[in-house]
C-alpha positions in Angstrom: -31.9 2.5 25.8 -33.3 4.9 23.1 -33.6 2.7 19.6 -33.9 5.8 18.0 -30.4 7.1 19.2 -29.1 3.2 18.1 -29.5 3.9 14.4 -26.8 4.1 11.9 -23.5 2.0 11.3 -21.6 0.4 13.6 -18.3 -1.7 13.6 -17.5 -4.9 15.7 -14.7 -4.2 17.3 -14.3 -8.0 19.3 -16.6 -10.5 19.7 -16.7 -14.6 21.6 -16.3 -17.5 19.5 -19.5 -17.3 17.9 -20.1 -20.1 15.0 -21.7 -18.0 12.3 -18.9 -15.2 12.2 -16.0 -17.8 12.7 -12.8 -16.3 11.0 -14.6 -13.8 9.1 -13.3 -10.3 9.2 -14.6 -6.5 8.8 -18.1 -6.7 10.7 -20.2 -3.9 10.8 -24.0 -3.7 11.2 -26.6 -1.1 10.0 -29.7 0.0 11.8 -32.4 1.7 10.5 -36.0 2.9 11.2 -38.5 1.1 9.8 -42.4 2.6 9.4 -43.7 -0.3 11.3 -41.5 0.2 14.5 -39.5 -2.2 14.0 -35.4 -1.6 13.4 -33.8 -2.6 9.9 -30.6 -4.9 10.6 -28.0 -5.0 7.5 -25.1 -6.8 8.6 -21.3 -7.0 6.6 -18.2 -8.7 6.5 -15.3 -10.6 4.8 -15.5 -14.2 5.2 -12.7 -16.5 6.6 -12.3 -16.9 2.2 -12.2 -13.3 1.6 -15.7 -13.6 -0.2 -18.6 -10.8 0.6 -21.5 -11.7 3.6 -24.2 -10.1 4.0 -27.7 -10.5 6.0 -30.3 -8.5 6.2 -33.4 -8.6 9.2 -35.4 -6.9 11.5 -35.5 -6.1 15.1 -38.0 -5.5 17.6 -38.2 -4.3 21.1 -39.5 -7.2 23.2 -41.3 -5.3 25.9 -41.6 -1.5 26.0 -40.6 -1.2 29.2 -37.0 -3.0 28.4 -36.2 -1.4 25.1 -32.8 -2.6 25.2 -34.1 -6.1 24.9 -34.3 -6.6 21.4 -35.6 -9.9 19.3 -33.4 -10.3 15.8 -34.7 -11.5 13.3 -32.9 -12.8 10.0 -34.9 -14.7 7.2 -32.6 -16.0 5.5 -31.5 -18.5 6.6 -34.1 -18.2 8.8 -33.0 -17.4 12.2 -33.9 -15.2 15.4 -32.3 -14.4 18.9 -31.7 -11.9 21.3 -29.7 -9.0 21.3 -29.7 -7.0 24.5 -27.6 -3.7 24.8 -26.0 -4.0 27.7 -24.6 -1.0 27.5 -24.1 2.5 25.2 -23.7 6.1 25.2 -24.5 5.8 21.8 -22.0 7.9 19.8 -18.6 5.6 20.6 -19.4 2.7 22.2 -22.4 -0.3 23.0 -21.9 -3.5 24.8 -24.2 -6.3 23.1 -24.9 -9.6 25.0 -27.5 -12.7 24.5 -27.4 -16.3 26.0 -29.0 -19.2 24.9 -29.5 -22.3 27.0 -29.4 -26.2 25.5 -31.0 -28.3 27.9 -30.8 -31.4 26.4 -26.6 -31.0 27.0 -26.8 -28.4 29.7 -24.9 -26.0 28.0 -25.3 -22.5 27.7 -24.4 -20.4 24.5 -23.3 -16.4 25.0 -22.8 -14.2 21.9 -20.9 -11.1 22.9 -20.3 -8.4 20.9 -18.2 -4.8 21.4 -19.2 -2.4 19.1 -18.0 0.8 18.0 -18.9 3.9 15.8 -15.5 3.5 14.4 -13.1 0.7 13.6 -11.3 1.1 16.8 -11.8 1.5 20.6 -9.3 2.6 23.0 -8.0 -0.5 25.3 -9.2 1.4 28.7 -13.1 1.3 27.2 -13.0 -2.1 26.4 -11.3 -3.4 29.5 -14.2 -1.4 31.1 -16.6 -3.2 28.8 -15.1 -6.2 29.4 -15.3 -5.9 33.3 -19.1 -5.0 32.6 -19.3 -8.3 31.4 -17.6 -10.5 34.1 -19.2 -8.5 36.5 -22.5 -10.2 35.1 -21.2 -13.7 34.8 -20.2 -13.9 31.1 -17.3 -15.8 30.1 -14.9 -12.8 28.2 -12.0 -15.8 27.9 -13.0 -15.9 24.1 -13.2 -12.4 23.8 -10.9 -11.2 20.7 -10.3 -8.6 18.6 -12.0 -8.5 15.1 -10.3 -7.2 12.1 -11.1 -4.2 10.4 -8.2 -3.5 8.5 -10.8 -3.7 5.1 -10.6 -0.5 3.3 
C-alpha cells in the first residue's frame, strides 16, 4: 500500500457492529500528510441523535516493510488500534480490517470497514470485498450498509 496515494476523503460505505459508531450515520474519514510522517485522521458523522461527531488522530505505519499496517491513534478520548488496508486501488475502493483479542473472555473483536471515494459502491465490488473478507476468516454476518444520505 502507498500511504501517500491513501490521502484525501473517504466515505464508509458498510461497516460490522462496531460499538463506537453504533447507529450513527454519514461516516467519512480524512487523511492527510503530516511533516513528521505520520498520517492526519479526521473522522465525521451524524450520531444515532442527529448531533455532529467528530475525532481527530494520527496514524502511523507500523513496520515499513508492511505499510498497510497502520497504528491509529485518537487522543481524545484516548484510544489506539489497528487499521490494516486489506485492500485498495485507491481511487474507488479500500477494504479496512483490525481484530482485537480479549483473553480474559476468549473473545475476539473485528472492526470492518468498506470504504469508498464516493457515497456509494456498486453491489458486485462489495460482494467481491466481502468475499475478500470470508476468504480470510472474518465474520461479514454484521456487515451493513451505512447511511450517507446527509447532504
Amino acid at each position: 500500500m502507498s500511504p501517500k496515494q491513501y490521502l484525501g476523503l473517504w466515505y464508509e460505505i458498510e461497516r460490522n457492529n462496531i460499538i463506537f459508531e453504533i447507529a450513527s450515520k454519514c461516516e467519512n474519514a480524512t487523511y492527510t500528510a503530516n511533516d513528521n510522517g505520520t498520517v492526519g485522521v479526521y473522522n465525521q458523522a451524524i450520531t444515532a441523535y442527529g448531533g455532529y461527531y467528530s475525532i481527530r488522530g494520527i496514524a502511523r505505519v507500523k513496520d515499513p516493510s508492511d505499510p498497510a499496517a497502520l497504528e491509529v491513534i485518537f487522543s481524545n478520548p484516548p484510544r489506539k488500534g489497528d487499521y490494516n488496508v486489506i485492500a485498495t486501488n485507491y481511487d474507488e475502493y479500500a477494504l479496512v480490517y483490525a481484530c482485537e483479542s480479549i483473553p480474559i473472555f476468549s473473545y475476539k473483536m473485528e472492526f470492518i470497514w468498506l470504504l469508498s471515494r464516493t457515497k456509494s459502491l456498486s453491489p458486485s465490488r462489495i460482494n467481491e470485498l466481502k468475499k475478500i473478507l470470508k476468504d480470510m476468516g472474518a465474520n461479514v454476518d454484521g456487515v451493513k450498509p451505512t447511511k450517507q444520505d446527509c447532504s
